[in-house]
C-alpha positions in Angstrom: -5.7 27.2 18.7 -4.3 25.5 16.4 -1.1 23.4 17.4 2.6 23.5 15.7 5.7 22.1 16.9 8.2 23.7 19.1 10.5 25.3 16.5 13.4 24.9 18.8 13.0 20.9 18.3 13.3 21.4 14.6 17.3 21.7 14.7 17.4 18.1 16.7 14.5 16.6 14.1 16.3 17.4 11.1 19.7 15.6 13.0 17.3 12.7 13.8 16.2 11.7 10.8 19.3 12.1 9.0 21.1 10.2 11.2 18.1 7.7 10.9 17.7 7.5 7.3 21.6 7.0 6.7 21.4 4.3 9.3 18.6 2.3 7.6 20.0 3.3 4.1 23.8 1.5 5.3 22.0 -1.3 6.4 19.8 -2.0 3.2 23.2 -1.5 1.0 25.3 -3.4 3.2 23.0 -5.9 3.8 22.1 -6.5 -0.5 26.1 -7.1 -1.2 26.9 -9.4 -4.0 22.5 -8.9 -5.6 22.9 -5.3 -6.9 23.4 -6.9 -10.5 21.1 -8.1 -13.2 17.8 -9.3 -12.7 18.7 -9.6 -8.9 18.4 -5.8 -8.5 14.6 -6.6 -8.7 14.4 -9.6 -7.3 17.1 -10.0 -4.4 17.8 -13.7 -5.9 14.6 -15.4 -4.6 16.2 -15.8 -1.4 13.7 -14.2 0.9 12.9 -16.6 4.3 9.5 -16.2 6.1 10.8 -13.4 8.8 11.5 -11.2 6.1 8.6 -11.5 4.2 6.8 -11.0 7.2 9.0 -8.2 7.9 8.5 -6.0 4.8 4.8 -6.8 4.6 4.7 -5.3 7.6 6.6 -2.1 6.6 4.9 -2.1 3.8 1.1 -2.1 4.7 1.6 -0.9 8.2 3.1 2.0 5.9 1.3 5.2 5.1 -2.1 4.1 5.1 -3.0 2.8 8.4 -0.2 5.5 10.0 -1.8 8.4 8.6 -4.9 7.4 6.7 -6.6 5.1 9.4 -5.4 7.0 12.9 -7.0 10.3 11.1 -10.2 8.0 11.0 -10.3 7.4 14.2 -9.3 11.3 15.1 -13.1 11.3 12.9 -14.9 8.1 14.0 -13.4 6.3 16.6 -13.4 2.4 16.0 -13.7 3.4 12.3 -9.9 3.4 12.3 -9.8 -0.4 12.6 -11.8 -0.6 8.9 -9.0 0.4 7.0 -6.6 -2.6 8.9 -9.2 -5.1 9.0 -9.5 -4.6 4.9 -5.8 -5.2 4.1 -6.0 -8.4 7.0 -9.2 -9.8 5.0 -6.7 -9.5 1.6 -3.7 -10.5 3.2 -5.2 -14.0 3.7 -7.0 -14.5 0.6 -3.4 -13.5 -0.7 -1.7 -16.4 1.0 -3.8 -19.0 -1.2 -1.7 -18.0 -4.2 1.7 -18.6 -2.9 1.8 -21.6 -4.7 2.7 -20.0 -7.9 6.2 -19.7 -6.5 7.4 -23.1 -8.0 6.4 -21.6 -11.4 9.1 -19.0 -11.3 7.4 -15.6 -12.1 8.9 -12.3 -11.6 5.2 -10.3 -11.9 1.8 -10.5 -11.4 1.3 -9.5 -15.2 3.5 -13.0 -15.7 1.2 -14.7 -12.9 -1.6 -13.7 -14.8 -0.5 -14.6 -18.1 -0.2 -18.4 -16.9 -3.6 -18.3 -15.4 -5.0 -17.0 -18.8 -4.1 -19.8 -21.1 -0.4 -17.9 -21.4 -2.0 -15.5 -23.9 0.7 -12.4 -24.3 -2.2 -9.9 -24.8 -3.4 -10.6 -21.0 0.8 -10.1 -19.7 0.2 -6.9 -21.7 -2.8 -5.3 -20.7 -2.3 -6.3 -16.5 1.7 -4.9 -17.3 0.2 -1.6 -17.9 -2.5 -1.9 -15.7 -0.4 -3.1 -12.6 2.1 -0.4 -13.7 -1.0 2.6 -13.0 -1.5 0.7 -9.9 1.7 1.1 -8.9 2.2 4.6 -9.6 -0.9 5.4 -7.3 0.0 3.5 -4.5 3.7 5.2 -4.7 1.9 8.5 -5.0 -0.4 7.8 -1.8 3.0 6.9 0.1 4.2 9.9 -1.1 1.7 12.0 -0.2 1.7 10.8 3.8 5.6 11.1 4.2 4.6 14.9 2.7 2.1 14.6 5.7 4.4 14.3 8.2 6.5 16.8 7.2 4.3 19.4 6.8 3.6 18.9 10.4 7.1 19.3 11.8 8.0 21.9 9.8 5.1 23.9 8.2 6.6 24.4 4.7 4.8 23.9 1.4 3.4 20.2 1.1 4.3 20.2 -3.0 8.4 21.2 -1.1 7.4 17.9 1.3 6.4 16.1 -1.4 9.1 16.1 -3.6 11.8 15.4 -0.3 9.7 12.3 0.1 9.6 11.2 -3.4 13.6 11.7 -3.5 14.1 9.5 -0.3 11.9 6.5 -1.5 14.8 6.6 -4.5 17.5 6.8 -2.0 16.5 3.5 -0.4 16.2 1.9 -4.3 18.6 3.3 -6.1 21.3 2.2 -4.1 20.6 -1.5 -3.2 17.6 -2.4 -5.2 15.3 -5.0 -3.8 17.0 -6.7 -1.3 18.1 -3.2 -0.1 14.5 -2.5 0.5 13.8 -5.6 2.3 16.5 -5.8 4.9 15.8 -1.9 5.5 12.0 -2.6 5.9 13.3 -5.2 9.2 14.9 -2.7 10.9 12.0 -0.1 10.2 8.9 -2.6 10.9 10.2 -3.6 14.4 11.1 0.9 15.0 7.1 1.2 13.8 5.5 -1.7 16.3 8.0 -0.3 19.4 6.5 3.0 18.4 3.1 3.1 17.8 2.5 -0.1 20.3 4.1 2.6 23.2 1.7 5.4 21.9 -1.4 3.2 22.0 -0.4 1.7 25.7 -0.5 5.3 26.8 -3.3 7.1 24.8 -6.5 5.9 26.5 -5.0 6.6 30.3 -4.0 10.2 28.9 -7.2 11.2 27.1 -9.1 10.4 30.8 -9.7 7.0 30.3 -12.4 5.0 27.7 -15.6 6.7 29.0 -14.2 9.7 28.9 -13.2 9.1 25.4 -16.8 8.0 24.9 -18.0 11.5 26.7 -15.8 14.1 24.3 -17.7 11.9 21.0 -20.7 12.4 22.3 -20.7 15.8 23.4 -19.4 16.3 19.2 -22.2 14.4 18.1 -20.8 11.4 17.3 -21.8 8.4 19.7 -22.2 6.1 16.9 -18.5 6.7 16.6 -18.2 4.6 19.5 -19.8 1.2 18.2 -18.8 -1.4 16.4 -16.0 -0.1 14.0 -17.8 3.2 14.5 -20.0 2.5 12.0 -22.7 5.1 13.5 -20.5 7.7 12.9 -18.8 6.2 9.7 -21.5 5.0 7.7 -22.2 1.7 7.1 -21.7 1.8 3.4 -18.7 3.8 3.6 -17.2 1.5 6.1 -17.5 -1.6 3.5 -16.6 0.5 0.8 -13.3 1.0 2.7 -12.6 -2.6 3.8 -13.6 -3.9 0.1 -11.1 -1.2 -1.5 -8.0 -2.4 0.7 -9.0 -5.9 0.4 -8.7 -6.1 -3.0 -6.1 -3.6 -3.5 -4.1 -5.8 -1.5 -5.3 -8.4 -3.9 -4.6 -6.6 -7.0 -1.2 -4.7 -5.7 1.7 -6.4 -7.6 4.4 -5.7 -4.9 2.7 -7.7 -2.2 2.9 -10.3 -4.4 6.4 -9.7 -5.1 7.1 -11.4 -1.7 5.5 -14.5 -3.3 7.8 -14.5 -6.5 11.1 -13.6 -4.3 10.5 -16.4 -1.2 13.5 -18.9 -0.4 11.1 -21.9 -0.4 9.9 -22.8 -4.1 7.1 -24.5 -2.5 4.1 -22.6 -0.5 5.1 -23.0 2.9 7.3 -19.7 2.8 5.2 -17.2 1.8 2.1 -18.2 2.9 3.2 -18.6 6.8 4.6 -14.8 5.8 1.1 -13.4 5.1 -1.1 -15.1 7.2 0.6 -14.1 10.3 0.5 -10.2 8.7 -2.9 -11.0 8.1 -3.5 -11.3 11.9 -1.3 -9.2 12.7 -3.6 -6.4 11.1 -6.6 -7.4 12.7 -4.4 -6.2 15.8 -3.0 -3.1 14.1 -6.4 -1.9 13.4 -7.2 -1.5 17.3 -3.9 0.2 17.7 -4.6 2.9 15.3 -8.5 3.5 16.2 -6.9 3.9 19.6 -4.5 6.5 18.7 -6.9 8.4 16.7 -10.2 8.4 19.7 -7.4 9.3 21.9 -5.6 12.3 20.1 -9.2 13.7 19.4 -10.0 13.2 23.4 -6.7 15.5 24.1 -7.0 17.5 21.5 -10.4 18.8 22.3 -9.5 18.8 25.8 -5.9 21.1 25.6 -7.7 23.3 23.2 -5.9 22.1 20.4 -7.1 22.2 16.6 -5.5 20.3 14.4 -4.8 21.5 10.6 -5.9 18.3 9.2 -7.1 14.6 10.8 -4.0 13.8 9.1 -2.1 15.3 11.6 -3.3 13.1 14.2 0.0 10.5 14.7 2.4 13.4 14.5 0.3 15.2 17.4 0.1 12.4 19.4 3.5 11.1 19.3 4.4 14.9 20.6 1.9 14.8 23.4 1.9 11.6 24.4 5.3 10.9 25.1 6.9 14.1 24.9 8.3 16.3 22.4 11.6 14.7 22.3 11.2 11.5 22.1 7.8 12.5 20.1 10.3 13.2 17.6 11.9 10.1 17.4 8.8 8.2 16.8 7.7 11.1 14.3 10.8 9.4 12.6 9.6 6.1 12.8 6.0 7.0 11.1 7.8 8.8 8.2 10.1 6.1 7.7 7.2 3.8 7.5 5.9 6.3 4.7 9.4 5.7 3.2 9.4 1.6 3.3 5.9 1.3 1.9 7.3 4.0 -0.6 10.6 1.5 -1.6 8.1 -1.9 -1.9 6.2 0.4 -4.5 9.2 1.8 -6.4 11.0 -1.6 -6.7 7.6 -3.4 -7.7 7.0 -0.6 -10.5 9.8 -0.7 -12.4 10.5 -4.7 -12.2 6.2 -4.5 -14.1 8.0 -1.4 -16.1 11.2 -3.3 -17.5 10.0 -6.9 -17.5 6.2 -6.6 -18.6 5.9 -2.8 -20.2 9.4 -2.4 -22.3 8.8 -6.3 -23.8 5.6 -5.1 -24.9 6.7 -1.9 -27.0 9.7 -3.0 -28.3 9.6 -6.7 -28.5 13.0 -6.9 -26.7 14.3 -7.8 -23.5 16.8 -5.7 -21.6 20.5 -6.8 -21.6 21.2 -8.4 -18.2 24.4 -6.3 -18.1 22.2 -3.3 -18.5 19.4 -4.0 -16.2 20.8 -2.1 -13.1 21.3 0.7 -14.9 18.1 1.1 -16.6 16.5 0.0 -13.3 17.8 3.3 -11.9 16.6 5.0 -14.5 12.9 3.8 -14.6 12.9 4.7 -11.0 13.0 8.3 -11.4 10.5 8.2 -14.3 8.1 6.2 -11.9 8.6 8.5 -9.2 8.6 11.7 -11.0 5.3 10.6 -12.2 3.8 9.8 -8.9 5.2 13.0 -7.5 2.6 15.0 -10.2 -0.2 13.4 -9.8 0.1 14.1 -6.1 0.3 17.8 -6.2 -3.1 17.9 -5.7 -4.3 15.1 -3.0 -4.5 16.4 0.5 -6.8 13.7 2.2 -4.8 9.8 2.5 -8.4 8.0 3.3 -10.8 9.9 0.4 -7.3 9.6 -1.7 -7.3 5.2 -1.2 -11.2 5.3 -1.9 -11.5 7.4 -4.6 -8.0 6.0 -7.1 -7.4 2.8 -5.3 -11.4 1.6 -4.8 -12.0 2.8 -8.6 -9.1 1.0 -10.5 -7.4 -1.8 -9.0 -10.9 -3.9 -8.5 -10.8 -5.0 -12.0 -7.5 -6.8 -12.1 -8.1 -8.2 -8.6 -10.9 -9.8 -9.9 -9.4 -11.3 -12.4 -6.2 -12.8 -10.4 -9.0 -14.3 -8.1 -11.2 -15.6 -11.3 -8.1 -16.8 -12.7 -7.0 -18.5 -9.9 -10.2 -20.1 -8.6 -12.6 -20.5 -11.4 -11.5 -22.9 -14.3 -13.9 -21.3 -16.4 -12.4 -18.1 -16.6 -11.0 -17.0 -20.2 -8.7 -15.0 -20.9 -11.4 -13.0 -22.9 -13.2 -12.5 -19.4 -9.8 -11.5 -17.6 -9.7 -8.3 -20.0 -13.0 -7.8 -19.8 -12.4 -7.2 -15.6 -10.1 -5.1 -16.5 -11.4 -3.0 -19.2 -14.7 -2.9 -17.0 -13.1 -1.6 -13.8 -11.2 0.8 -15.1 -13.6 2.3 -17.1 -15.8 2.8 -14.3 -12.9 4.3 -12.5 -12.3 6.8 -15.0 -15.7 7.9 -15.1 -15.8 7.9 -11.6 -12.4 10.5 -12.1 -13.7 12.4 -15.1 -17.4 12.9 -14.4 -17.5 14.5 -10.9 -22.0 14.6 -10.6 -21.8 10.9 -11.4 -18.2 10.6 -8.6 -20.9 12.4 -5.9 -23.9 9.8 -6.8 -21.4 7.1 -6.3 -20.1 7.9 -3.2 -23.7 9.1 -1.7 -25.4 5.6 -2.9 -22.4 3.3 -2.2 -19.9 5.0 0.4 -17.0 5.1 -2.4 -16.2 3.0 -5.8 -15.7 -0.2 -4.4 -18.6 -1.8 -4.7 -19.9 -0.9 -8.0 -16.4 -1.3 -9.4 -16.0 -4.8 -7.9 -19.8 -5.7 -9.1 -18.9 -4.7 -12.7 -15.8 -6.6 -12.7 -17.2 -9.3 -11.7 -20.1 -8.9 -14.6 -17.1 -8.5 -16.8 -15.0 -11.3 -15.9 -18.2 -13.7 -15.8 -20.0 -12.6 -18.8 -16.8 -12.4 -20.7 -15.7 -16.0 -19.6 -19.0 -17.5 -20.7 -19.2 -16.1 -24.0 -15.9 -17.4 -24.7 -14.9 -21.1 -25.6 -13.2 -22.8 -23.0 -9.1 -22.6 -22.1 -7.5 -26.2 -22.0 -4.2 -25.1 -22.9 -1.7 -27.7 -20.5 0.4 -26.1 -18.1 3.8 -27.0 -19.1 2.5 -24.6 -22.0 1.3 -22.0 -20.3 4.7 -21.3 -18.4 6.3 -21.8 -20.9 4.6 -19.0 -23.3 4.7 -17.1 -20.2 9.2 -17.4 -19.9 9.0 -17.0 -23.9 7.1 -13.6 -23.3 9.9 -12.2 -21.0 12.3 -12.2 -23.8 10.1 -10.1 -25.4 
């Protein structure tokens, strides 16, 4: 049988979440008074202390992947739903060793990069489109798992769920820009651990217990599922494929590193206290949502229940566990963490969009008295374009393998070459880049050689993170060495944002 909400709780949904999203939408404008203007539309006036960081990390990565994307692994494979969280905790602290750049004053990772290659413009423009594309796929993935949960509740047309989503990520943005994001991801981050850490406290005792969690994936031929990260059932390859793809799209994702850019404390201390305690946080979060997922495939299979997707796992669960009213509420929670992660994107896309992309193509900089405005404006391009190419993606996990695993390896690679290796050239940063993404495209366009990738290495991580690394190495080596100073390096880099 497969299992659909109560219609008569639809009426008191539809209340809830309106009433919610107003809520968190007052406090993100009220709370971004006096930084709607100018270049503090984008970046919230670098004011950002640790608990916020902290806070909107968490919204942010806690966000659509691990809510949908790793509970419906471990609907599938048990403790494989820790892989996805233990890949963006891996990249969360290898993230924290950049926070230093703060003091430098960037507003991008294209600018970031820029200073690391020698301040050569042609890197700023190559990563400004390239972490514009990233953004747009990780605002489509959000997209697509706030669709998810609608679906569930109320059984329309995903492409109708998708496009409500899509216009609530621009509700949050729009009004308040970034700090309007932020101090809405607070209230939501603490809703999402209340939440999910209730579900997961009461999963295991309502599925029968562990061993009879154990029992149900066994009797569906799946013990392995039960091991360590369930890689029996997983696959071992697959299961690093996945943990290499969030690491480094965590890595290569400009709006994590927006929290770096936008900290209070020009120095490290900020930012980096932010991200490592995310970073072990996730670890955490990863046994929550295998938990949720062994469970709700325990009670599933038990009440007879099949579910239209593995998707659909949270939204079951949070019906079941704790009852369809207060299910509900925590239904709420879960898309709102869709709609966070969705805001982080947006703002992240079009700050890369005006302040890296426009410079580029017109050789001008945006009026400050303008920038609000055209800010708005770029948000609905961004989002209309991650609303299309979402019309076709239905599953969150091969959706993160297949676009995030294949592209965002190449400039990840070249932040961390840039950032650790002295050697590095700007000559191999592009080739990182170029190399990467031309394997993703293949990867896209060439579906024989997309099946021979995934059967030999579990997904496009690792061969896309191999070539990079080829790229950025050879590249670098047959290139003469950068020793331009620093003091001219951020300087080109401030001369560049003019256009």
């Amino acid at each position: 049988m497969t299992y659909t909400v109560d219609p008569q709780l639809l009426p008191w949904f539809i209340v809830g979440i309106v009433v919610w999203m107003a809520f968190v939408v007052c406090v993100g404008y009220f709370g971004s008074r006096g930084r709607h203007d100018g270049e503090k539309f984008v970046t919230g006036g670098r004011d950002m202390n640790a608990f916020l960081i902290f806070c909107t990390l968490g919204a942010t990565i806690i966000g659509t992947g691990s809510t949908i994307g790793a509970i419906s692994d471990g609907f599938s494979h048990a403790w494989g739903g820790a892989l996805f969280c233990t890949g963006s905790a891996i990249g969360l602290i290898l993230l924290s060793t950049f926070s230093g750049v703060r003091e430098k004053g960037f507003i991008t990772m294209s600018e970031e990069a820029q200073y690391y290659y020698g301040g050569k413009k042609i890197v700023r423009q190559v990563m400004g489109f390239t972490m514009f594309a990233a953004e747009i796929i990780w605002l489509g993935n959000h997209i697509t798992g706030g669709a998810t949960y609608l679906s569930f509740v109320f059984g329309i047309d995903p492409i109708w769920c998708k496009l409500i989503t899509a216009a609530a990520f621009g509700a949050y943005v729009f009004i308040g820009g970034y700090v309007a994001v932020v101090k809405a991801d607070v209230v939501q981050f603490c809703a999402i651990v209340i939440g999910f850490g209730i579900i997961a406290w009461k999963a295991i005792p309502l599925a029968g217990g562990y061993g009879e969690i154990a029992r149900t994936f066994a009797e569906a031929g799946k013990p392995g599922a039960m091991g360590f990260y369930g890689l029996g059932s997983y696959g071992a390859m697959a299961g690093i494929s996945l943990v290499l793809a969030m690491t480094m799209s965590v890595l290569g994702c400009p709006g994590n590193r927006t929290r770096i850019y936008t900290a209070r404390d020009e120095r490290e201390r900020t930012a980096r206290r932010a991200f490592l305690g995310q970073g072990a946080l996730m670890f955490g979060w990863g046994i929550v949502t295998a938990i949720i997922g062994m469970s709700c495939f325990a009670i599933a299979t038990h009440n007879g229940h099949h579910l239209a997707t593995p998707n659909h796992a949270f939204p079951y669960m949070a019906t079941q566990v704790i009852g369809p009213a207060l299910g509900l509420m925590f239904l709420i929670c879960g898309l709102s963490a869709a709609v966070s992660s969705g805001g982080s994107s947006s703002i992240s896309g079009i700050t890369i969009l005006l302040t890296d992309v426009y410079p580029s193509l017109t050789g001008r900089k945006i009026p400050p008295e303008k920038y609000t405005l055209v800010s708005r404006i770029a948000l609905l391009v961004a989002l209309a374009i991650a609303f299309s190419i979402t019309i076709f993606v239905t599953d969150m996990i091969a959706y993160i393998q297949k676009a995030v695993g294949a592209f965002l390896p190449g400039a990840a690679v070249a932040m961390l070459a840039g950032r650790f290796w002295k050697r590095a050239t700007w000559q191999g940063a592009l080739s990182s880049v170029v190399a990467g993404s031309t394997l993703g495209v293949a990867i896209v366009a060439i579906p024989p050689f997309a099946a021979w990738i995934n059967a030999t290495f579990g997904g496009p991580a690792i061969p896309a993170i191999a070539v990079s690394v080829a790229g950025v190495v050879v590249g670098s080596l047959l290139s003469p060495r950068d020793t331009t100073p620093d003091a001219d390096r951020v300087a080109a880099v401030l001369a560049a944002r003019g256009g």
